[in-house]
N, CA, C and O atoms as a CHARMM CRD file, in Angstrom:
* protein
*
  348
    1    1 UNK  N      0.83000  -1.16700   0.00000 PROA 1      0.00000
    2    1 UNK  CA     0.00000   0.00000   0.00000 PROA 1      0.00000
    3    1 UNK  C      0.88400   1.24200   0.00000 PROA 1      0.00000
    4    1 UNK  O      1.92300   1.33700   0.65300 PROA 1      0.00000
    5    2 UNK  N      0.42800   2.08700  -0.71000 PROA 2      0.00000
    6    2 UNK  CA     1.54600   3.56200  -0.92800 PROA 2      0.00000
    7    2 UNK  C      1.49200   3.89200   0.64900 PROA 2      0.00000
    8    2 UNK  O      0.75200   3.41000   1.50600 PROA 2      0.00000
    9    3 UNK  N      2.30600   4.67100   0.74500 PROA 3      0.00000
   10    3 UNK  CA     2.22200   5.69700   2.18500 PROA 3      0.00000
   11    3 UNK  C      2.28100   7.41000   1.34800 PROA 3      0.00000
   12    3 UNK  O      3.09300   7.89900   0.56200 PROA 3      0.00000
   13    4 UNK  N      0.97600   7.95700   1.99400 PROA 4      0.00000
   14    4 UNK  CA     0.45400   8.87100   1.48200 PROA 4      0.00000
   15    4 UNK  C      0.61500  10.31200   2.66300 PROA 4      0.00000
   16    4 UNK  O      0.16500  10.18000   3.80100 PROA 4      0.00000
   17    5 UNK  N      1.18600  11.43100   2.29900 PROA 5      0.00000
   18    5 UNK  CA     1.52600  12.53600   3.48600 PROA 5      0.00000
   19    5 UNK  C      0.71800  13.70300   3.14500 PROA 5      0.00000
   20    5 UNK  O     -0.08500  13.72700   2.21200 PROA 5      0.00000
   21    6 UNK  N      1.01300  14.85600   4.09200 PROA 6      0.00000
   22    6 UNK  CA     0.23000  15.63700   3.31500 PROA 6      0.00000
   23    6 UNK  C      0.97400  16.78300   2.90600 PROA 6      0.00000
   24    6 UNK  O      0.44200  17.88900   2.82100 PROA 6      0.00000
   25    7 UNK  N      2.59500  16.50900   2.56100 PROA 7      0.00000
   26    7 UNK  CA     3.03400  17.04400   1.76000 PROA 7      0.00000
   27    7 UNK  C      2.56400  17.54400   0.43500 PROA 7      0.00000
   28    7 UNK  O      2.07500  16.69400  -0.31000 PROA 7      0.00000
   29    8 UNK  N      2.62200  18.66100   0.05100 PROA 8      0.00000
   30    8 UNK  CA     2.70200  19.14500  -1.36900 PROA 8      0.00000
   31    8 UNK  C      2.86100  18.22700  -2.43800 PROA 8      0.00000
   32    8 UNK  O      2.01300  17.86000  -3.25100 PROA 8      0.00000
   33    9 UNK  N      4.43700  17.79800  -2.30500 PROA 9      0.00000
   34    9 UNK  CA     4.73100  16.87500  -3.02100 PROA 9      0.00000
   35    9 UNK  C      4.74700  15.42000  -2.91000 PROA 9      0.00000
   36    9 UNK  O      5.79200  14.77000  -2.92000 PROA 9      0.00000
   37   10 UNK  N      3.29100  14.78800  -2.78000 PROA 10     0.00000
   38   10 UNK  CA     2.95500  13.80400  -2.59600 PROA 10     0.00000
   39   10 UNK  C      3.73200  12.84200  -3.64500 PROA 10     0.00000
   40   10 UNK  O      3.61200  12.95500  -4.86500 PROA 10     0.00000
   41   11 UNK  N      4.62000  11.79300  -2.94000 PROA 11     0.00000
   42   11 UNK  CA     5.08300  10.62300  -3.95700 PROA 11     0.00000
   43   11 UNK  C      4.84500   8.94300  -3.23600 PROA 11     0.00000
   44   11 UNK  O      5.10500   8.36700  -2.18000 PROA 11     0.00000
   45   12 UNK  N      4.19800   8.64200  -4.53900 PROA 12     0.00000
   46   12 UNK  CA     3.83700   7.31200  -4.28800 PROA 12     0.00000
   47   12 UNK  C      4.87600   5.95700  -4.33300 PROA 12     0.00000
   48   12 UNK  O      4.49500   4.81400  -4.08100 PROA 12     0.00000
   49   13 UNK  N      6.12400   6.29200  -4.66800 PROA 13     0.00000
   50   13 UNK  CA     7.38600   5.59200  -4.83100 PROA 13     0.00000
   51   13 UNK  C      7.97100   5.57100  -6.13000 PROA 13     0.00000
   52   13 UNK  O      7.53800   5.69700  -7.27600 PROA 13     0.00000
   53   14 UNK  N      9.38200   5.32400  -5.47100 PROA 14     0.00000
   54   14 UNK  CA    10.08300   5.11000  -7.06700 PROA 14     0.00000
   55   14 UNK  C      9.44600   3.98500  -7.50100 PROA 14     0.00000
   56   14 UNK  O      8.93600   3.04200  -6.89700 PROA 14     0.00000
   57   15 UNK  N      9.65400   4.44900  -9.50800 PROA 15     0.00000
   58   15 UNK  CA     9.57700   2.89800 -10.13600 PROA 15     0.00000
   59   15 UNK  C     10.79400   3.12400 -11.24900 PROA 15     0.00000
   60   15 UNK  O     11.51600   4.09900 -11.45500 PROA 15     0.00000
   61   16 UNK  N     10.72600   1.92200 -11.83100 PROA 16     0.00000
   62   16 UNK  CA    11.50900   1.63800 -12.69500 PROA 16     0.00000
   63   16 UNK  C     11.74700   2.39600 -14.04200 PROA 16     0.00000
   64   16 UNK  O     10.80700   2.63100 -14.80000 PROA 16     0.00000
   65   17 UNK  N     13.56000   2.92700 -14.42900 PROA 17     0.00000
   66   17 UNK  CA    13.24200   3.30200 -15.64000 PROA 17     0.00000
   67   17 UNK  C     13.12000   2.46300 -16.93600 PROA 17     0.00000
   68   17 UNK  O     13.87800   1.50200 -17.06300 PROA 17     0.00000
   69   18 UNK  N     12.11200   2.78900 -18.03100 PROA 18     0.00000
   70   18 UNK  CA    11.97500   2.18600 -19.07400 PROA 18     0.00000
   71   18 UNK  C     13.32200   2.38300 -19.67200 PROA 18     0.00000
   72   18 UNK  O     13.32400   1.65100 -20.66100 PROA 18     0.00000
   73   19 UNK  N     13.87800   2.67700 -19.63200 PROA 19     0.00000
   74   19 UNK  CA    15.07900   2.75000 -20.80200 PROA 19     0.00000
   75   19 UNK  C     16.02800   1.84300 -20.02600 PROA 19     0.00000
   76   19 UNK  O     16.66100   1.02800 -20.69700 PROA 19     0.00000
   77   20 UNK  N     16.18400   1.86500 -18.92000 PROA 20     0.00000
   78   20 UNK  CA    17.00400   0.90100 -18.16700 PROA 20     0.00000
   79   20 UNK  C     16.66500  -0.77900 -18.94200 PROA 20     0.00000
   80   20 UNK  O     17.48900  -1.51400 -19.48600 PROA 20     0.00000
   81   21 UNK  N     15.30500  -0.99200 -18.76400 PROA 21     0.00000
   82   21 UNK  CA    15.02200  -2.20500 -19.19900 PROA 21     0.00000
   83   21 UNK  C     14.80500  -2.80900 -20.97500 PROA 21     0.00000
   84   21 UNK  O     14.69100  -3.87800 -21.57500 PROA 21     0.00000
   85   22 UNK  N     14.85100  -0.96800 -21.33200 PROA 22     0.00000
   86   22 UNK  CA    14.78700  -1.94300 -23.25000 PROA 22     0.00000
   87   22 UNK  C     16.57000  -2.03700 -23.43500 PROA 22     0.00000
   88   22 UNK  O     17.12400  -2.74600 -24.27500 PROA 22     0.00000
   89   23 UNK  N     17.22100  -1.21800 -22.51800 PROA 23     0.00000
   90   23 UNK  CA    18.72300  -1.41300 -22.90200 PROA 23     0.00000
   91   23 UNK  C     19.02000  -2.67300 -22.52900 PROA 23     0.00000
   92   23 UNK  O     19.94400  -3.12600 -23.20500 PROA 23     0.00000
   93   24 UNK  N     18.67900  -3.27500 -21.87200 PROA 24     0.00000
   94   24 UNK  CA    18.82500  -4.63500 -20.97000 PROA 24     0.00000
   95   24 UNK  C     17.97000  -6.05400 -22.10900 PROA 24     0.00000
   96   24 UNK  O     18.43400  -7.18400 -22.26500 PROA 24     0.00000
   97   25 UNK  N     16.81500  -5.57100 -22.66900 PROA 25     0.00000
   98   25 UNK  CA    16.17000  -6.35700 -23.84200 PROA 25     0.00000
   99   25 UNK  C     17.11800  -6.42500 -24.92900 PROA 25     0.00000
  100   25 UNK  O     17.47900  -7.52300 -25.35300 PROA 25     0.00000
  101   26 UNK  N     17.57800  -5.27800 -25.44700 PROA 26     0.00000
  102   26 UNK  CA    18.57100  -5.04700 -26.33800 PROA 26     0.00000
  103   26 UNK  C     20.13600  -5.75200 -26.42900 PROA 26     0.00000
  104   26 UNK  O     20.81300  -6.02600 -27.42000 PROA 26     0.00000
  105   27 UNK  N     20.40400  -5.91900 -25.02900 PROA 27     0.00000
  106   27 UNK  CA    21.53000  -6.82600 -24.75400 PROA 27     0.00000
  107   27 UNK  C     21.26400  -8.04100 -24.52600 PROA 27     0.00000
  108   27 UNK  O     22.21400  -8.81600 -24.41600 PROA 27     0.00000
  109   28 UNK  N     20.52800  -8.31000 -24.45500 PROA 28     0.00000
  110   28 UNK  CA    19.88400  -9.92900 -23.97000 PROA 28     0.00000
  111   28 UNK  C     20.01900 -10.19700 -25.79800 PROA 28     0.00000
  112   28 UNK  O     21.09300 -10.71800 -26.09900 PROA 28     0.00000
  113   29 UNK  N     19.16200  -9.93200 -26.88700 PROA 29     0.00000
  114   29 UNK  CA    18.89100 -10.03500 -27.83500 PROA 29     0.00000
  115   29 UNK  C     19.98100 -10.02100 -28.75600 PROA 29     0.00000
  116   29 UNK  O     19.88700 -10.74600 -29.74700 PROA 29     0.00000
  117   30 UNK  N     21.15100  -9.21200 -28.57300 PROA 30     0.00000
  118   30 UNK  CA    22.16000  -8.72800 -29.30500 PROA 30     0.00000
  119   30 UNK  C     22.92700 -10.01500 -29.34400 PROA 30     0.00000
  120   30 UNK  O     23.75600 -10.29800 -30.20800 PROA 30     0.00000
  121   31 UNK  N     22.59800 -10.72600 -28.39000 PROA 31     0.00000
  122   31 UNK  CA    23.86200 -12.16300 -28.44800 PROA 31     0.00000
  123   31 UNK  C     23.48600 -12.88500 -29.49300 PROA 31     0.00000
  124   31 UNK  O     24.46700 -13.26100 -30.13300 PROA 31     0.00000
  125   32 UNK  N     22.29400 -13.29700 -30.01000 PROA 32     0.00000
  126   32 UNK  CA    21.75600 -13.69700 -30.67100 PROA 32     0.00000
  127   32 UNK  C     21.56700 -13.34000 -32.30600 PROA 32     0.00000
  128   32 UNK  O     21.57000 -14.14600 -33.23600 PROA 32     0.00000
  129   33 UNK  N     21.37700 -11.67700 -32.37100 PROA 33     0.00000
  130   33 UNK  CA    20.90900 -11.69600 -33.55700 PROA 33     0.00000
  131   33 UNK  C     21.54600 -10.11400 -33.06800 PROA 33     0.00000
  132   33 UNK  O     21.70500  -9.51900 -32.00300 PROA 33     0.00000
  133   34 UNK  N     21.86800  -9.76700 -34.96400 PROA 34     0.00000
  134   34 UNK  CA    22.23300  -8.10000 -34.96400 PROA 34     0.00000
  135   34 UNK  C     23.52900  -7.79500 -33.58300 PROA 34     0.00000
  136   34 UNK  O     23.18300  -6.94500 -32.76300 PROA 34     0.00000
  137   35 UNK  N     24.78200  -8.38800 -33.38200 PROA 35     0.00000
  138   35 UNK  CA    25.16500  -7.88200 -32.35400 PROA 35     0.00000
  139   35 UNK  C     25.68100  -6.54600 -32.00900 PROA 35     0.00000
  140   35 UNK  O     25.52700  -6.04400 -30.89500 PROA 35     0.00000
  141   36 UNK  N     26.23200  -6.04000 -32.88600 PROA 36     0.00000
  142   36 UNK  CA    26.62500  -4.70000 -33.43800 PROA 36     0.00000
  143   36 UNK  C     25.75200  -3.50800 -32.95300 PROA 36     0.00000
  144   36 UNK  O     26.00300  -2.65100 -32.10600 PROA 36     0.00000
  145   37 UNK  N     24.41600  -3.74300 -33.90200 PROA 37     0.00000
  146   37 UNK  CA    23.36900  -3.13100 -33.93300 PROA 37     0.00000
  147   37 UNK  C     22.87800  -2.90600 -31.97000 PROA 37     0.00000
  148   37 UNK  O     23.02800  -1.95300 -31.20500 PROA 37     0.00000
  149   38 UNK  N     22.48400  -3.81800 -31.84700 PROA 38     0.00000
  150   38 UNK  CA    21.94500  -3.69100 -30.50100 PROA 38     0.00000
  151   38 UNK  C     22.79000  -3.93300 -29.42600 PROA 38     0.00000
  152   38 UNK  O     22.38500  -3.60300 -28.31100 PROA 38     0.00000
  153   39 UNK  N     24.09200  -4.54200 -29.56100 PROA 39     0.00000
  154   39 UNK  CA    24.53400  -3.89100 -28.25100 PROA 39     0.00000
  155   39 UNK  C     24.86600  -2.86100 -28.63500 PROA 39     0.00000
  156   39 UNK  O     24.59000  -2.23600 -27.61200 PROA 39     0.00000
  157   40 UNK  N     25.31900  -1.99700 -29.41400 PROA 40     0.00000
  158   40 UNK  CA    25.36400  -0.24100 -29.50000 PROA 40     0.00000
  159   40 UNK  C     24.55200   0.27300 -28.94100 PROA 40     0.00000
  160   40 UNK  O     24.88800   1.04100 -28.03900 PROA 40     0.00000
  161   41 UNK  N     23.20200   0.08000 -29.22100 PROA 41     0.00000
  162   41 UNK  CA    21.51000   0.33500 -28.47600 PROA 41     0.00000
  163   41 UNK  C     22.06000  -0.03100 -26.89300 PROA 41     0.00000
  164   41 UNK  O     22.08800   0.91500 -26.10600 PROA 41     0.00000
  165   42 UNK  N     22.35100  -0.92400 -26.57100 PROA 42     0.00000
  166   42 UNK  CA    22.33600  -1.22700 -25.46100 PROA 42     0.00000
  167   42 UNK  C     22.79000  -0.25500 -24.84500 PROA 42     0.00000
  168   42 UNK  O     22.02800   0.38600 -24.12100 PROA 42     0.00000
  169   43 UNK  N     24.44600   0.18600 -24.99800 PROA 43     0.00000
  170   43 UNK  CA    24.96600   0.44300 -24.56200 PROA 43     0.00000
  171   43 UNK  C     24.44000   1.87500 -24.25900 PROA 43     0.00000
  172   43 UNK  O     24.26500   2.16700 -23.07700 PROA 43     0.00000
  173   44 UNK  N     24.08500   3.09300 -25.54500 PROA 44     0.00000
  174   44 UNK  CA    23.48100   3.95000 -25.66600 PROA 44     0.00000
  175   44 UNK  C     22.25800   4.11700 -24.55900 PROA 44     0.00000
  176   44 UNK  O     22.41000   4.79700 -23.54400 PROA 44     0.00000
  177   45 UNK  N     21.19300   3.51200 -24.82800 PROA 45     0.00000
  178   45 UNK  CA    20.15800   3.44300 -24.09300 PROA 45     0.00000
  179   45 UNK  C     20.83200   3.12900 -22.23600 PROA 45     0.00000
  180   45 UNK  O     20.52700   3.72800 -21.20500 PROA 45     0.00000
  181   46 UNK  N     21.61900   2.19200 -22.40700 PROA 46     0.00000
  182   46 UNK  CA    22.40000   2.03300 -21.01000 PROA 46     0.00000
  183   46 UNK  C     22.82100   3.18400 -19.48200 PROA 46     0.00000
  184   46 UNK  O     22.72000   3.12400 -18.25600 PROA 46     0.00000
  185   47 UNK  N     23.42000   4.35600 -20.73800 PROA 47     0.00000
  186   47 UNK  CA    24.54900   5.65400 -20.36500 PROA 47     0.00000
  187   47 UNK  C     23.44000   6.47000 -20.23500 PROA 47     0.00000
  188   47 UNK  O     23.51000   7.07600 -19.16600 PROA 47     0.00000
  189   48 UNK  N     21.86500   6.90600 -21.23600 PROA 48     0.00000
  190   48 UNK  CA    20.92800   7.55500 -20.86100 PROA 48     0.00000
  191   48 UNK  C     20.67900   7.25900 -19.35200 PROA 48     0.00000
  192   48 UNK  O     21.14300   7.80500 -18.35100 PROA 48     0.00000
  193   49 UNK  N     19.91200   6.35400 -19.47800 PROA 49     0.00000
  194   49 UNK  CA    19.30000   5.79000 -18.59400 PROA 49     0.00000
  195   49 UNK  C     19.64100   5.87500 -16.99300 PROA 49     0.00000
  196   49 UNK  O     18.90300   5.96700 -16.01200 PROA 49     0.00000
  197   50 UNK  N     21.32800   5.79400 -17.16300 PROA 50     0.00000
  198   50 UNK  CA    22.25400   6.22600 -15.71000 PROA 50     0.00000
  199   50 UNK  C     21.97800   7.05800 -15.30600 PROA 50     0.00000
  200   50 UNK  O     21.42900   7.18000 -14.21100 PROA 50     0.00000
  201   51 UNK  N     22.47200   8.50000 -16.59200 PROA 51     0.00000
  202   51 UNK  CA    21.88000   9.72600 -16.45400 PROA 51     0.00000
  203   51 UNK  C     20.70000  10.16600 -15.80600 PROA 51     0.00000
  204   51 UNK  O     20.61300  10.89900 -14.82100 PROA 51     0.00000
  205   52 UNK  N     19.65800   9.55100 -16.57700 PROA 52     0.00000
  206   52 UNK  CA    18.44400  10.04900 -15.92200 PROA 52     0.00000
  207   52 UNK  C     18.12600  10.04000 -14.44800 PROA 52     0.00000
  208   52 UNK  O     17.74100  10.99500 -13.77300 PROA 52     0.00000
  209   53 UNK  N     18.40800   8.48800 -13.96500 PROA 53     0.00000
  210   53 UNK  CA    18.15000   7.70300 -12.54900 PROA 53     0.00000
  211   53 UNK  C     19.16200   8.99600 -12.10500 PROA 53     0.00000
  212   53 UNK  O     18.40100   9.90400 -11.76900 PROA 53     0.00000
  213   54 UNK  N     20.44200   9.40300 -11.98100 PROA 54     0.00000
  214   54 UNK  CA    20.92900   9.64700 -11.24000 PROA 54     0.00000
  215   54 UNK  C     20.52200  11.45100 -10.75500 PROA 54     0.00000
  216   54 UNK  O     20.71000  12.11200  -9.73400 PROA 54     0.00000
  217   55 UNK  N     19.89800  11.72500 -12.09000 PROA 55     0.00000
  218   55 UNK  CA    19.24700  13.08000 -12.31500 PROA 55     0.00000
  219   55 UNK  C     17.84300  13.18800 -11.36300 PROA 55     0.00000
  220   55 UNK  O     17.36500  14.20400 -10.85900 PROA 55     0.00000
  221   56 UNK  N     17.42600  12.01200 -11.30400 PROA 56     0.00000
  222   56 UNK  CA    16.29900  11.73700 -10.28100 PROA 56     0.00000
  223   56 UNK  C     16.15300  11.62900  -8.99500 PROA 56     0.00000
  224   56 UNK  O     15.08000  11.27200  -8.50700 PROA 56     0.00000
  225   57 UNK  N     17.29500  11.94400  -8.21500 PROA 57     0.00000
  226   57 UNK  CA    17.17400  12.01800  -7.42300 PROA 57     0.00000
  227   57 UNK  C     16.55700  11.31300  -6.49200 PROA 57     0.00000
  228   57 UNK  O     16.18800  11.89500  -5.47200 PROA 57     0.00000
  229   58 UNK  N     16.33000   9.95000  -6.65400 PROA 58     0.00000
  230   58 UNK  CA    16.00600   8.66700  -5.88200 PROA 58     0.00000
  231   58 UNK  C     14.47400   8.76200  -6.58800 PROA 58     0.00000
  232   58 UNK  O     13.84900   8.00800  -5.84300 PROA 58     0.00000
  233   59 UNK  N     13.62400   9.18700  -7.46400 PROA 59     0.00000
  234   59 UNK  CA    12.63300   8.89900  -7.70600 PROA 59     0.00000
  235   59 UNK  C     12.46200   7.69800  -8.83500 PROA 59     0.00000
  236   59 UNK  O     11.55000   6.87600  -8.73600 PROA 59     0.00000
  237   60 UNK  N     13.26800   7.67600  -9.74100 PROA 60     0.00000
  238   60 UNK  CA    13.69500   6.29300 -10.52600 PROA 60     0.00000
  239   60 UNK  C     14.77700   5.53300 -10.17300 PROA 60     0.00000
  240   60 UNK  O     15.87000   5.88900  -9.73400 PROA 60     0.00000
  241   61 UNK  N     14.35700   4.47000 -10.40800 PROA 61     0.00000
  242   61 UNK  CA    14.70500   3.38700  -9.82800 PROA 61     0.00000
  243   61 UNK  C     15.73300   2.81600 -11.15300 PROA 61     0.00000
  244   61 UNK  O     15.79600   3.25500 -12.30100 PROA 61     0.00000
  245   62 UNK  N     16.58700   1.53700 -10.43700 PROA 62     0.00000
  246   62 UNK  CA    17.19000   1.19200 -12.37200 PROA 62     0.00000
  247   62 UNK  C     18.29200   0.71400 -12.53900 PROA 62     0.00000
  248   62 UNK  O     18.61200  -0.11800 -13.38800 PROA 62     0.00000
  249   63 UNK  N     19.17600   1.37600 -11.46300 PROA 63     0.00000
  250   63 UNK  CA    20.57000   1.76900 -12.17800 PROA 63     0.00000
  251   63 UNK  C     21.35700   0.75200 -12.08500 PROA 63     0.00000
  252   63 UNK  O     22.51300   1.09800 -12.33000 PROA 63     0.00000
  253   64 UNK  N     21.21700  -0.83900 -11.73200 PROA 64     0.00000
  254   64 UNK  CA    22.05600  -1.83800 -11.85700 PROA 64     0.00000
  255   64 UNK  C     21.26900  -2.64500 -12.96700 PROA 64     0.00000
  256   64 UNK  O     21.66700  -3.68200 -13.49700 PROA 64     0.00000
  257   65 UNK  N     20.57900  -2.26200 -13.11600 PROA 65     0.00000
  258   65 UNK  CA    20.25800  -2.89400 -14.82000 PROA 65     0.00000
  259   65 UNK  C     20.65900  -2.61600 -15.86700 PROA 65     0.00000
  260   65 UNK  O     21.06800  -3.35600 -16.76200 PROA 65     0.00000
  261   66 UNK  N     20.48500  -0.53300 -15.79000 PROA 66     0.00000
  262   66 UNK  CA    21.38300   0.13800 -17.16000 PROA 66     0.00000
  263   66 UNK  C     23.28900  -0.43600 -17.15100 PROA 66     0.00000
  264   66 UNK  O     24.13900  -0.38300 -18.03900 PROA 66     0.00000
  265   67 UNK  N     23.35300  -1.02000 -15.52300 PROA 67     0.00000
  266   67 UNK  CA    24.90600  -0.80700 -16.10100 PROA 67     0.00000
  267   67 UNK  C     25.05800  -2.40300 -16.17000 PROA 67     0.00000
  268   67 UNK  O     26.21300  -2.74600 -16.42100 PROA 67     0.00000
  269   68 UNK  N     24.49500  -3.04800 -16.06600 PROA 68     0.00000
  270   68 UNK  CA    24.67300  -4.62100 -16.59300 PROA 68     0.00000
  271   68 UNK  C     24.04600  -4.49700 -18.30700 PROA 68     0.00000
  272   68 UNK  O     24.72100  -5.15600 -19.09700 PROA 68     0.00000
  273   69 UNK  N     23.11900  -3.90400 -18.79000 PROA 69     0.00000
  274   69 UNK  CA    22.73100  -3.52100 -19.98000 PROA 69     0.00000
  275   69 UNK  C     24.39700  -3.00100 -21.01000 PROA 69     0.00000
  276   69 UNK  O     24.77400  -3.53200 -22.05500 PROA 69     0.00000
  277   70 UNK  N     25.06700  -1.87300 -20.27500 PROA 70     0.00000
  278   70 UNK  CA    26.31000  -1.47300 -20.83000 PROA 70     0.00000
  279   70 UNK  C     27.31200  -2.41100 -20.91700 PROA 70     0.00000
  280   70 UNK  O     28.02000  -2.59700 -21.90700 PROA 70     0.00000
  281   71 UNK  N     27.37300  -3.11400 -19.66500 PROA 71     0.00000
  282   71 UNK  CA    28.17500  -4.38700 -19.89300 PROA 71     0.00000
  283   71 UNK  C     27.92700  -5.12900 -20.88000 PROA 71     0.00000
  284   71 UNK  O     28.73300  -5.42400 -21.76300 PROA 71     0.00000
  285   72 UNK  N     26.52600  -5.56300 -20.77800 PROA 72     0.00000
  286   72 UNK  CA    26.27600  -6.80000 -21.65000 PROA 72     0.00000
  287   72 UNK  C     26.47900  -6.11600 -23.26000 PROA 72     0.00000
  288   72 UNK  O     26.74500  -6.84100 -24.21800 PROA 72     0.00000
  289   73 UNK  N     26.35400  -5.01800 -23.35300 PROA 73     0.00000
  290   73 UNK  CA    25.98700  -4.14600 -24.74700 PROA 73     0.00000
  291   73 UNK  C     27.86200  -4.16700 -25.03100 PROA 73     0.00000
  292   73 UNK  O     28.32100  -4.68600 -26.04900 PROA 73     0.00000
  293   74 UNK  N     28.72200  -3.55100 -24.00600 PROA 74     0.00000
  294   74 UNK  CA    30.30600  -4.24000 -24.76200 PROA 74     0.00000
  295   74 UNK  C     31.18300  -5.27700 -24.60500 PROA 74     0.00000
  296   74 UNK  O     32.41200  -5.32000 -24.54500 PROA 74     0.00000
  297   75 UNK  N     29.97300  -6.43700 -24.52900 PROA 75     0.00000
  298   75 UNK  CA    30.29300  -8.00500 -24.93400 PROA 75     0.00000
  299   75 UNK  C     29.99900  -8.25500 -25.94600 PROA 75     0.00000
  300   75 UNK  O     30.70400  -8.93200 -26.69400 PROA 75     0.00000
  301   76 UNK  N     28.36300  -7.56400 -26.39600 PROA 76     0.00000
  302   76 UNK  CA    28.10300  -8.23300 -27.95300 PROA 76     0.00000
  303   76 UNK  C     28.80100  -7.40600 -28.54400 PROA 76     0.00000
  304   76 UNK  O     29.08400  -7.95600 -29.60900 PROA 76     0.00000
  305   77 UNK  N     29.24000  -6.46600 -28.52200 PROA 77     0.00000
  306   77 UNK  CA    29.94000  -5.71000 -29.31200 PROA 77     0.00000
  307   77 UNK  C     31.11300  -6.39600 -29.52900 PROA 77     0.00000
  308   77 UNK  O     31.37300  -6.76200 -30.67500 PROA 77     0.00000
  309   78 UNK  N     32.05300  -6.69100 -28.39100 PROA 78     0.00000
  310   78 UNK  CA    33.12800  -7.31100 -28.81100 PROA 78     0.00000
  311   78 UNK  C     32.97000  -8.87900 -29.16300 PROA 78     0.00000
  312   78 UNK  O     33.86300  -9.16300 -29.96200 PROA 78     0.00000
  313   79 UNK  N     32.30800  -9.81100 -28.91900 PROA 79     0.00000
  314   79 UNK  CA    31.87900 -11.03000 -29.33300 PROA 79     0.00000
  315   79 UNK  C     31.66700 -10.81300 -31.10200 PROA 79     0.00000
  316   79 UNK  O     32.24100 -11.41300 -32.01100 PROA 79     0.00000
  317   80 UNK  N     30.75500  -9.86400 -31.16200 PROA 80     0.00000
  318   80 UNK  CA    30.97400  -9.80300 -32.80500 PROA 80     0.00000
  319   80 UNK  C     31.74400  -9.46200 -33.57400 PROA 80     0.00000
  320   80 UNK  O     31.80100 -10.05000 -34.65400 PROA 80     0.00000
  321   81 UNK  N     32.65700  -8.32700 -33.26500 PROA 81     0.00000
  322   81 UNK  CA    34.07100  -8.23800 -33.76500 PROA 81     0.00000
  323   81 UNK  C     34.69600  -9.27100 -33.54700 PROA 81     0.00000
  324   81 UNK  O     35.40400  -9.40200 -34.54600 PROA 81     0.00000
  325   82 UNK  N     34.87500 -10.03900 -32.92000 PROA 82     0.00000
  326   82 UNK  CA    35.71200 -11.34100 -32.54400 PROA 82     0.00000
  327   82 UNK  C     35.18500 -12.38100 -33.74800 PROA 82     0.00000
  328   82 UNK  O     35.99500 -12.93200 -34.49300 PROA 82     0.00000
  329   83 UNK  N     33.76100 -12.58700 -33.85600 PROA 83     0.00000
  330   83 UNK  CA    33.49600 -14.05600 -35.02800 PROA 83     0.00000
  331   83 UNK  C     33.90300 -12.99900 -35.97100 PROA 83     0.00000
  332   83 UNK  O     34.88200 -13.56900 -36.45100 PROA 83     0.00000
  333   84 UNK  N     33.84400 -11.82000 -36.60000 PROA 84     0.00000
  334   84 UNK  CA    34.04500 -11.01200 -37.63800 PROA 84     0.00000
  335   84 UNK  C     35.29200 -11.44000 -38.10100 PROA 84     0.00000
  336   84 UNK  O     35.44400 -11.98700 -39.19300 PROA 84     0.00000
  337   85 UNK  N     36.35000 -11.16700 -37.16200 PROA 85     0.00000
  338   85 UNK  CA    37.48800 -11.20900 -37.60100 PROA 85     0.00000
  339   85 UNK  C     38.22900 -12.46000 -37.92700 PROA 85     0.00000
  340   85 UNK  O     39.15400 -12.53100 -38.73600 PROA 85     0.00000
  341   86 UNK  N     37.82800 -13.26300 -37.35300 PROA 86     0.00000
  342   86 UNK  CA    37.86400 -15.18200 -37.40700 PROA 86     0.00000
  343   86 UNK  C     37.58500 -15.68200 -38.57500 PROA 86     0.00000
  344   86 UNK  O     38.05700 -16.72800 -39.02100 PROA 86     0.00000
  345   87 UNK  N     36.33500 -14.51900 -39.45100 PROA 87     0.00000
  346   87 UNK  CA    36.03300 -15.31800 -41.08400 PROA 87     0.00000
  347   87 UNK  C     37.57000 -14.57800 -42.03300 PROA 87     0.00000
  348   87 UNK  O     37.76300 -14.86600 -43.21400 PROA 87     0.00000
């Protein structure tokens, strides 16, 4: 149940950022298919996403997803340069 005050600035809790989690879809996916393509996304969407949460001042939530998202985003990156260079 929220906890509700009678502050002005009534907040019902942090939630999650969306960009945290398509950067995190994007790296999940990138191993698989397009690695280039989407872990770049990943990574991109990743570094926003930090930004934002950290711009938020505890109201979004996130930030060990965007940076496992960045991780995972310069693995496929380098995983695909790696079979690239192997042909």
């Amino acid at each position: 149940m929220p906890k509700y005050s009678n502050s002005p600035s009534n907040t019902l809790g942090s939630k999650r950022d969306g960009r945290a989690v398509a950067a995190l879809v994007c790296a999940f996916i990138g191993f698989k298919f397009f690695g280039i393509m989407l872990g770049g996304a990943a990574i991109g969407l990743g570094i926003q996403s930090r930004k934002r949460i950290v711009a938020s001042q505890g109201q979004v939530t996130g930030e060990g997803i965007a940076k496992a998202a960045v991780v995972l985003g310069l693995l496929d990156v380098a995983f695909t340069i790696f079979l690239i260079a192997r042909l």
